[in-house]
SEVOGU-67684 format. One record per residue: residue in one letter; x, y, z of N, C-alpha, C in turn. Coordinates in steps of 0.05 Angstrom, whole numbers, plus 32768, in hexadecimal, padded with zeros to 4 digits. Layout:
+-----+--------+---------+------+---------+----------+-------+--------+---------+------+
| res | n_east | n_north | n_up | ca_east | ca_north | ca_up | c_east | c_north | c_up |
+-----+--------+---------+------+---------+----------+-------+--------+---------+------+
|   a |      X |       Y |    Z |       X |        Y |     Z |      X |       Y |    Z |
...
+-----+--------+---------+------+---------+----------+-------+--------+---------+------+
# end
This chain:
+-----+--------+---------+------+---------+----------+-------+--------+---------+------+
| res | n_east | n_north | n_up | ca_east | ca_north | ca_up | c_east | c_north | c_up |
+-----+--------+---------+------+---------+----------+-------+--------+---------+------+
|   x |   8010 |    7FE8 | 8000 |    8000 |     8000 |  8000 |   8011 |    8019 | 8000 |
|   x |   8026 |    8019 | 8012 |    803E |     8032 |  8010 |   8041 |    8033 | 7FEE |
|   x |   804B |    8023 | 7FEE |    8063 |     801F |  7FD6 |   8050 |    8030 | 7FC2 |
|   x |   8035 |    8026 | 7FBE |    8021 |     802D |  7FA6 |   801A |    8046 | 7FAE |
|   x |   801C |    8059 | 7FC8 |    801C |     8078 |  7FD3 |   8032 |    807D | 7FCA |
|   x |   804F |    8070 | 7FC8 |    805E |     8086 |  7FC5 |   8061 |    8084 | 7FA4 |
|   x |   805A |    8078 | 7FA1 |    8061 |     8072 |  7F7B |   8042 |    8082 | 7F6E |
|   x |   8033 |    8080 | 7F78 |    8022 |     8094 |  7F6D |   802E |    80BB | 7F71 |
|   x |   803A |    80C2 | 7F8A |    8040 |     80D6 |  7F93 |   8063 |    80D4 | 7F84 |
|   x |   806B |    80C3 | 7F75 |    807D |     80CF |  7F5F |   8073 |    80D8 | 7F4D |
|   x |   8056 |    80CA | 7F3A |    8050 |     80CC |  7F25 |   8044 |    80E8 | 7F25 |
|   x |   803B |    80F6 | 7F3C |    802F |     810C |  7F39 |   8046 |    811C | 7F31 |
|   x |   805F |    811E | 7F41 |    807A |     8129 |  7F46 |   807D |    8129 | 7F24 |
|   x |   8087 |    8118 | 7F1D |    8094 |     8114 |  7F03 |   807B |    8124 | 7EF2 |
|   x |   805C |    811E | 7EEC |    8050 |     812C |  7EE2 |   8055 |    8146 | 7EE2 |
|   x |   8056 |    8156 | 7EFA |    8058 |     816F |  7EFC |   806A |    8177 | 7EF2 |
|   x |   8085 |    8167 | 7EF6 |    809E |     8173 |  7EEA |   80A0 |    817C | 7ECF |
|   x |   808C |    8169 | 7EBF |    808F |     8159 |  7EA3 |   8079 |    8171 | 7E99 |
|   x |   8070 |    817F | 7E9F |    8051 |     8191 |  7E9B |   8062 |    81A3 | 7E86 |
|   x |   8044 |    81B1 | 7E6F |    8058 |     81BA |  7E5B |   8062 |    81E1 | 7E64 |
|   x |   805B |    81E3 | 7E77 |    8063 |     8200 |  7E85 |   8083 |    81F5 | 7E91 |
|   x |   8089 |    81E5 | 7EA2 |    80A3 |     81DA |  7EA6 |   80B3 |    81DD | 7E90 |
|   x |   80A5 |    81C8 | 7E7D |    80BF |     81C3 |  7E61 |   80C5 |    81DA | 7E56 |
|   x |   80B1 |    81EF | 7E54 |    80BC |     8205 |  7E48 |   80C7 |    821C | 7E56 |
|   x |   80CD |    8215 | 7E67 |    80DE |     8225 |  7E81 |   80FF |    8219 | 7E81 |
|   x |   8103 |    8209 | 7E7E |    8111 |     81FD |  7E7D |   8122 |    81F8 | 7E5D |
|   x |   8112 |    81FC | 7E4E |    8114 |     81FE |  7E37 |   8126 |    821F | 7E34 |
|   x |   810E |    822D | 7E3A |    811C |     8244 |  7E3E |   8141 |    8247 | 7E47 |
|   x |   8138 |    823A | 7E64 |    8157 |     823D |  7E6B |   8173 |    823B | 7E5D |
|   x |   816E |    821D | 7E54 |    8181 |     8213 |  7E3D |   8181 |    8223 | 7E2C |
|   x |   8172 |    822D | 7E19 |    8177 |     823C |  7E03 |   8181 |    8256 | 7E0D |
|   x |   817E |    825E | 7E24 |    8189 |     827E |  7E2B |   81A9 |    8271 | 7E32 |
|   x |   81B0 |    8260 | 7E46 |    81CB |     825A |  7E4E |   81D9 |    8257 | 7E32 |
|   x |   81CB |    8245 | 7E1B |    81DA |     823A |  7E00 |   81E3 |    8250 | 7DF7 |
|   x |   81DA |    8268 | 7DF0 |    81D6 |     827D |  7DE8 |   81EB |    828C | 7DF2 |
|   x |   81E8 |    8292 | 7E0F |    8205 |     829E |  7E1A |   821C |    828F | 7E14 |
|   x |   8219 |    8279 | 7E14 |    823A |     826E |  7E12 |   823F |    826C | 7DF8 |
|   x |   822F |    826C | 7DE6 |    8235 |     8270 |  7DCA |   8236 |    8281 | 7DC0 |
|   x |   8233 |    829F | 7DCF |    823E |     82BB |  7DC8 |   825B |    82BB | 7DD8 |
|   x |   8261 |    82AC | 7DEA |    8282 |     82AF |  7DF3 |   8289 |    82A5 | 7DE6 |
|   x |   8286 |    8288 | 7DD8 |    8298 |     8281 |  7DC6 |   829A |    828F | 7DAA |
|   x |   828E |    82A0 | 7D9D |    8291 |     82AD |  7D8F |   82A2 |    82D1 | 7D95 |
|   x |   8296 |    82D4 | 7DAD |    82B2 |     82E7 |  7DB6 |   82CA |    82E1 | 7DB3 |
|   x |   82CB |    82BF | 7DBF |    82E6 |     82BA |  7DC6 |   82F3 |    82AF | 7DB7 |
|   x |   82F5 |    82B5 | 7D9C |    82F7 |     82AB |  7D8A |   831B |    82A0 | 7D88 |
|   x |   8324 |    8289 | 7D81 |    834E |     8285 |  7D8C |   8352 |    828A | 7D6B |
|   x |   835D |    8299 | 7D5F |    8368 |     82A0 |  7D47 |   8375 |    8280 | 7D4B |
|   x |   8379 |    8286 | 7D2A |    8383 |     8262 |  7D1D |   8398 |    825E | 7D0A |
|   x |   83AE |    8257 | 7D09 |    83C9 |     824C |  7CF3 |   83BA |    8240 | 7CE1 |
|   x |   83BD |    824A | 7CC6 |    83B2 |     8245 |  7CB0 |   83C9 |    823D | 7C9D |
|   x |   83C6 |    822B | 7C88 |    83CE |     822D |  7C6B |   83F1 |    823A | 7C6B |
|   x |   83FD |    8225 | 7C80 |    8418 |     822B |  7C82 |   8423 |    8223 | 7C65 |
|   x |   8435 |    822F | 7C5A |    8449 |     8227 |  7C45 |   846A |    823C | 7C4C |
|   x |   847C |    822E | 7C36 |    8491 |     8239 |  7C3A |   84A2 |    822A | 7C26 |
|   x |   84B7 |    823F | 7C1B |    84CF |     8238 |  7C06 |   84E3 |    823B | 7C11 |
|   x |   84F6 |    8233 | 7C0D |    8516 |     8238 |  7C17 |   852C |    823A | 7C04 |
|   x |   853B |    8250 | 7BFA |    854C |     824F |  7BF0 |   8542 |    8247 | 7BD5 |
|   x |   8531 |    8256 | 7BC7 |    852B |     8251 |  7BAD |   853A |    8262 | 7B92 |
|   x |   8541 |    827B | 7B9A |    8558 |     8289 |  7B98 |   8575 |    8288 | 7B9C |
|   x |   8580 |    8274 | 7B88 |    8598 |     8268 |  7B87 |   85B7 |    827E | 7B8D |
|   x |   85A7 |    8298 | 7B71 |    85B1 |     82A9 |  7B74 |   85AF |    82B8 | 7B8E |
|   x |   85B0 |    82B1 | 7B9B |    85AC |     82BD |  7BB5 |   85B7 |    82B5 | 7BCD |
|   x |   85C1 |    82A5 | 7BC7 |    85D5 |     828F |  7BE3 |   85EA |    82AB | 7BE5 |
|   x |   85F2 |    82A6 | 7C01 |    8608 |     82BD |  7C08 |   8616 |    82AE | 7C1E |
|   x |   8632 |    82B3 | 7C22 |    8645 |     829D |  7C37 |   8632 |    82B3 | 7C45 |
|   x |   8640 |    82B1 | 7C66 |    8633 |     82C5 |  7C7C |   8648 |    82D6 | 7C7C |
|   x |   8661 |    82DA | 7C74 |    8673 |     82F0 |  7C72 |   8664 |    8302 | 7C63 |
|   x |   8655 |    82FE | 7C4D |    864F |     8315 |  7C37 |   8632 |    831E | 7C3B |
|   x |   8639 |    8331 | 7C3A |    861E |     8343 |  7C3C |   860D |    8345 | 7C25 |
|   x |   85F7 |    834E | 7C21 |    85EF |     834C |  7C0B |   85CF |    8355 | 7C0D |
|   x |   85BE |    8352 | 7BFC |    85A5 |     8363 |  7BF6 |   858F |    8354 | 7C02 |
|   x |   8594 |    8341 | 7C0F |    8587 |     8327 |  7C1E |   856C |    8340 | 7C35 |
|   x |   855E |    8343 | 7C2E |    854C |     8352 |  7C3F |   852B |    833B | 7C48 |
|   x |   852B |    8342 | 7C66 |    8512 |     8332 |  7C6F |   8503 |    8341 | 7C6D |
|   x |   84EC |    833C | 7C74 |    84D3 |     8349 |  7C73 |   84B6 |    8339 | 7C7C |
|   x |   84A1 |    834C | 7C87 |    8485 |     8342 |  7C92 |   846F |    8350 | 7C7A |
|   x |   8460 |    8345 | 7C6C |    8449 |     834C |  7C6C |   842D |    833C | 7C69 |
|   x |   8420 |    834C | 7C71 |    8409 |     834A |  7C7C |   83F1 |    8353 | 7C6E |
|   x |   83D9 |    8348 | 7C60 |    83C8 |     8349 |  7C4E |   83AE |    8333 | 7C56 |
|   x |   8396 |    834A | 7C5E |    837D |     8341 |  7C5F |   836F |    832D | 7C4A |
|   x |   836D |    8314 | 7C4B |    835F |     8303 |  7C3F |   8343 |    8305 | 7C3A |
|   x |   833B |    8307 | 7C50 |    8317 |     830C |  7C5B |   830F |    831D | 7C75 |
|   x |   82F6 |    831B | 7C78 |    82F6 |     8324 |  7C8E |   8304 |    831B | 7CAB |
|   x |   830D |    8300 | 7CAA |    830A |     82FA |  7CC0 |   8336 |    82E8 | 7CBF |
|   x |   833B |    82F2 | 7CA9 |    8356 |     82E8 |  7C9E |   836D |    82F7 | 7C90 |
|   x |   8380 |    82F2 | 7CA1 |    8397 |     8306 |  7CA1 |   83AB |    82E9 | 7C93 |
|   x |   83BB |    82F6 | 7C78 |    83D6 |     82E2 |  7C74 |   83E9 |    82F2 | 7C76 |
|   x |   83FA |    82E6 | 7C7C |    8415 |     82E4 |  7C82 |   842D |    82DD | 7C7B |
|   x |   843F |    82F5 | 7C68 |    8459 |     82E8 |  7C60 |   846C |    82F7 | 7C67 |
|   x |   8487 |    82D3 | 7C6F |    8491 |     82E9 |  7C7B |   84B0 |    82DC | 7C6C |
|   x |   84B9 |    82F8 | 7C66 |    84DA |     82F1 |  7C4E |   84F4 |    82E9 | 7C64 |
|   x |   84FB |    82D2 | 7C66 |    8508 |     82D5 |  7C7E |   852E |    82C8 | 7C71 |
|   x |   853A |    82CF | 7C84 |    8559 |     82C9 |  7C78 |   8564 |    82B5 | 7C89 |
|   x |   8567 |    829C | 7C83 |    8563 |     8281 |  7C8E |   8584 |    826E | 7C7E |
|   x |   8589 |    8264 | 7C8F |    85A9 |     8257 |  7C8A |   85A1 |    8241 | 7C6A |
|   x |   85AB |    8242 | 7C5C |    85AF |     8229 |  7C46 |   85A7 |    8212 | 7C47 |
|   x |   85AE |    8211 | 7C57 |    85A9 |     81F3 |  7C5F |   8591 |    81E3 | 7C6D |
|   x |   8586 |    81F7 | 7C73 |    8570 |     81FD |  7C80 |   8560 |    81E5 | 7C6B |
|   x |   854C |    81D2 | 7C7C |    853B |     81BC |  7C61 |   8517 |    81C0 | 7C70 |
|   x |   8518 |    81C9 | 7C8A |    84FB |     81CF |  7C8C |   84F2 |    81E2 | 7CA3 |
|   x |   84D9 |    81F4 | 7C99 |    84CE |     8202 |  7CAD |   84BE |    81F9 | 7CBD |
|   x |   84B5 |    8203 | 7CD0 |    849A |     81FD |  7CE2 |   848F |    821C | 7CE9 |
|   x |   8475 |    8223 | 7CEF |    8464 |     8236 |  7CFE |   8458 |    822C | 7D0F |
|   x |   8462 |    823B | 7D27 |    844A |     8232 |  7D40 |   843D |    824D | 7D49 |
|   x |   8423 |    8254 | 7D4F |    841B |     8265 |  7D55 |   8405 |    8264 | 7D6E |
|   x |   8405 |    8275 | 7D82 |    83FA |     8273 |  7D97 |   83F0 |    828E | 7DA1 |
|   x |   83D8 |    8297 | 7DB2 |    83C6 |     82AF |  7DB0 |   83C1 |    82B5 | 7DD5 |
|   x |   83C6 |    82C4 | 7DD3 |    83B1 |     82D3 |  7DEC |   83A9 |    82EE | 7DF1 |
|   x |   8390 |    82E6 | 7DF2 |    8378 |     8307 |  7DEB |   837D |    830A | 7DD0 |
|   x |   8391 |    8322 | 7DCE |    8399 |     8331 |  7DB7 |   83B0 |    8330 | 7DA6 |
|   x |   83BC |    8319 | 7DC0 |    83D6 |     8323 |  7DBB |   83DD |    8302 | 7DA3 |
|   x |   83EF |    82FD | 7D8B |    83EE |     82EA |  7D81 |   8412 |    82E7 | 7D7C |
|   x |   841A |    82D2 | 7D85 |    8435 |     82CB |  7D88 |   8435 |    82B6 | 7D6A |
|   x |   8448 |    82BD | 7D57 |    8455 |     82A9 |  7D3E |   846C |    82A1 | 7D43 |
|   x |   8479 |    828E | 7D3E |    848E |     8283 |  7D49 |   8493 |    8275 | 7D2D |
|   x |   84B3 |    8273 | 7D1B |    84B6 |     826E |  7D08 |   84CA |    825D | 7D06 |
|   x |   84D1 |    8241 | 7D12 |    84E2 |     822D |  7D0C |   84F1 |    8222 | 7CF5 |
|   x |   850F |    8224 | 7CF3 |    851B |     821A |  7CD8 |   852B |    8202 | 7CF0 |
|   x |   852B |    81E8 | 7CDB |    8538 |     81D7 |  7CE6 |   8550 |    81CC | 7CCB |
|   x |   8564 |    81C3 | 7CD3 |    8578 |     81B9 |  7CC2 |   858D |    81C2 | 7CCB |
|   x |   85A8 |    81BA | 7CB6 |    85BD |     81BF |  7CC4 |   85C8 |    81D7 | 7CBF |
|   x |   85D6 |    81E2 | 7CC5 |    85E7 |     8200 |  7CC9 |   85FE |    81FB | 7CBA |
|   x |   85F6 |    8212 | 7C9F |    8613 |     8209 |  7C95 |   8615 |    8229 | 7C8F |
|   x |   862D |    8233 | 7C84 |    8633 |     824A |  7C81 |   862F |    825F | 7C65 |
|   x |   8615 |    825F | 7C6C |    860C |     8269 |  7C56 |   85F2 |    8270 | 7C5B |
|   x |   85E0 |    828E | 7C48 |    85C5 |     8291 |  7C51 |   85B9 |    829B | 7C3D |
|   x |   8596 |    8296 | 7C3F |    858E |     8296 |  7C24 |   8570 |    829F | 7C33 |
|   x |   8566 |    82A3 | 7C18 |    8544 |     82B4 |  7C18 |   8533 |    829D | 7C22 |
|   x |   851F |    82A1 | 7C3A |    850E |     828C |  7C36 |   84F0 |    829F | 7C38 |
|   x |   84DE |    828B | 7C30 |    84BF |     8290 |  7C32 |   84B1 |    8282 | 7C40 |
|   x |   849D |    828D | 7C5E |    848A |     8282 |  7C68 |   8473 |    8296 | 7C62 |
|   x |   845A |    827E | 7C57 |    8444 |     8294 |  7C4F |   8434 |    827E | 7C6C |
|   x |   841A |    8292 | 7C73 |    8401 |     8281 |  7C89 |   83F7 |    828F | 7C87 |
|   x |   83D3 |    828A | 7C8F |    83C1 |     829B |  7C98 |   83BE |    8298 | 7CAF |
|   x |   83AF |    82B3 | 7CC2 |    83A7 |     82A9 |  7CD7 |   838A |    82B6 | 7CD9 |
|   x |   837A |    829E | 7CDF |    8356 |     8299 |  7CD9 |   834E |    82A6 | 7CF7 |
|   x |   8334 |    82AD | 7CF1 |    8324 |     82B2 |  7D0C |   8328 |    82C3 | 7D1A |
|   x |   8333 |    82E3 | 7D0D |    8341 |     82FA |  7D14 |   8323 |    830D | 7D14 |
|   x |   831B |    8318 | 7D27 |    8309 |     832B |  7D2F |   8310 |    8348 | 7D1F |
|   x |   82FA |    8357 | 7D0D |    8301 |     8368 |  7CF8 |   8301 |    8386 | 7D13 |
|   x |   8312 |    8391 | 7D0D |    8311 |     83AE |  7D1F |   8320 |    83A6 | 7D37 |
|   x |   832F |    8393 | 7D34 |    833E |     8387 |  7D53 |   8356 |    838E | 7D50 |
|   x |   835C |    839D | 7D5E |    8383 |     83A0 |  7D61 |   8393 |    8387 | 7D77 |
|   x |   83A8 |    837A | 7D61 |    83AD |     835C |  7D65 |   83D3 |    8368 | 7D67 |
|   x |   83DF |    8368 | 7D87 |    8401 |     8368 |  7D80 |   8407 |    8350 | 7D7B |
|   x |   841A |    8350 | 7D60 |    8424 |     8338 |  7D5B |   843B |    8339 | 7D61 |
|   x |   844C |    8322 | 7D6B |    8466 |     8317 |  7D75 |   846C |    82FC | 7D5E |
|   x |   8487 |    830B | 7D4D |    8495 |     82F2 |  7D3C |   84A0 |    82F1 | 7D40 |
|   x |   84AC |    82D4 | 7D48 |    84C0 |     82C6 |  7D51 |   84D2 |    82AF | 7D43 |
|   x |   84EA |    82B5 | 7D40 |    84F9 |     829E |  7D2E |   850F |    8290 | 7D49 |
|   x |   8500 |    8273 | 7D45 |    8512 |     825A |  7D56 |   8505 |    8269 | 7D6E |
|   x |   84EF |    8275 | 7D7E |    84ED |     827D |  7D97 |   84F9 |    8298 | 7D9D |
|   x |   8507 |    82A4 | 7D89 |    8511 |     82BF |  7D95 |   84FB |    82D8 | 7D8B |
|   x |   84FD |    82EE | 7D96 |    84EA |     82FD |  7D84 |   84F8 |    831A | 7D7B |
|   x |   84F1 |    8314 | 7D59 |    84F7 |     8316 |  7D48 |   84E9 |    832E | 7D3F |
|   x |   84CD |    832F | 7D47 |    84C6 |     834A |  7D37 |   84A9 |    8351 | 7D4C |
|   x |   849B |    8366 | 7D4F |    8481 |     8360 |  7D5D |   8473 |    8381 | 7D4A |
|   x |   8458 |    8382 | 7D4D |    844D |     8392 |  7D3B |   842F |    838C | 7D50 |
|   x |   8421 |    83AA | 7D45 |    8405 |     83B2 |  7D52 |   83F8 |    83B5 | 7D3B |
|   x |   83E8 |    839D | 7D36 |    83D7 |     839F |  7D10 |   83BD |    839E | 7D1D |
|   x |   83A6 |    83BB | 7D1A |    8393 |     83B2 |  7D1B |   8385 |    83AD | 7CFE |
|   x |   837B |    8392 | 7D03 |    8370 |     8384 |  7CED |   835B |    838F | 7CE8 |
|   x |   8357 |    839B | 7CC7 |    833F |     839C |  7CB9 |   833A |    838A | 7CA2 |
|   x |   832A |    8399 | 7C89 |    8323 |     8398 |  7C6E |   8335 |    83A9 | 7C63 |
|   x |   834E |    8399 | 7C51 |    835D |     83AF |  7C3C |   8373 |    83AF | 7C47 |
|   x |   8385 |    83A6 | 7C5F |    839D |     83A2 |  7C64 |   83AE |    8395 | 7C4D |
|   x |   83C5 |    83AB | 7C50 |    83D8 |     839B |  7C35 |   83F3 |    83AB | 7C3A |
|   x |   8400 |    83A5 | 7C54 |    8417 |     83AC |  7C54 |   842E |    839E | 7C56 |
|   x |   8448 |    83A8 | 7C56 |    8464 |     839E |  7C50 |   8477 |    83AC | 7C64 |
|   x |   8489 |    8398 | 7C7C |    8495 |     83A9 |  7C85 |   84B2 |    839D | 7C77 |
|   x |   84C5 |    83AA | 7C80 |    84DC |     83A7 |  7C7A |   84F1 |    839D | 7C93 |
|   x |   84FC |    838C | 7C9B |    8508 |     8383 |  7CB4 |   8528 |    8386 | 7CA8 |
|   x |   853A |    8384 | 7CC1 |    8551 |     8389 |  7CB4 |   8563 |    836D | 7CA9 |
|   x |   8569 |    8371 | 7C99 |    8575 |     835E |  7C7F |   858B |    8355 | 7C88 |
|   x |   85A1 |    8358 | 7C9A |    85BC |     8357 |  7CA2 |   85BA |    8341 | 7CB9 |
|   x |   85CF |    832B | 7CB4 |    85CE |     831C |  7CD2 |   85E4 |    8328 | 7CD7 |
+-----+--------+---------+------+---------+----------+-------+--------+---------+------+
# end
């Protein structure tokens, strides 16, 4: 006789819970919480390493021992893809011998750290190289300091706020 009082006095419980004023209260909730956290993740948007490439020493005419100086000049620029996409080349003066690059790139808030790895052996001699990348998921009207870094050191840093129509060229110094 309990057992059949208290199991009826769930079914009311559960009914009530289950009533369509509940569900849509609840309904509610979820879609308002979904909602906020799916406008932070769109705030919080982590910019993204894109469409890495790179040449080395394709300019034969261009090898120089490291005694000789020569017209060997680096350089950054920087050119709006889309709204939301900044590429990236960067002319860099890299040992001969040099057989491969890497990009690692890493973000906080505003701030976006590139880091530009050559691996191989060191021989005495230096030559033109090319790393092109994009970097995706860049907020339009956002001022982003960038920090370039070759092997971990840093190498160049710049305050680009990103729009529509960016298309500049800097000039870094050419001389090791």
């Amino acid at each position: 006789m309990k057992i059949i009082k208290y199991r009826t006095q769930l079914q009311i419980l559960m009914k009530s819970l289950v009533s369509s004023r509940s569900i849509k209260i609840l309904l509610l909730m979820f879609l308002v919480l979904c909602n906020v956290n799916c406008q932070k993740m769109e705030k919080g948007n982590i910019p993204l390493l894109d469409k890495v490439a790179y040449s080395l020493c394709e300019n034969q005419n261009e090898l120089r021992s490291l005694q000789e100086s020569g017209p060997l000049q680096e350089y950054i620029t920087y050119t709006t893809i889309d709204s939301r996409t900044l590429r990236i080349k960067q002319g860099l003066i890299i040992n001969c011998c040099c057989d491969s690059i890497s990009v690692k790139m890493s973000s906080n808030n505003n701030e976006i750290i590139v880091d530009v790895y050559d691996y191989g052996n060191t021989c005495n001699c230096i030559c033109s190289g090319l790393v092109n990348y994009d970097i995706a998921d860049l907020q339009e009207k956002t001022t982003y300091s960038f920090i370039f870094k070759r092997n971990n050191n840093i190498h160049y840093t710049a305050s680009i706020k990103f729009m529509n129509g960016l298309d500049q060229t800097i000039l870094l110094n050419g001389e090791n």
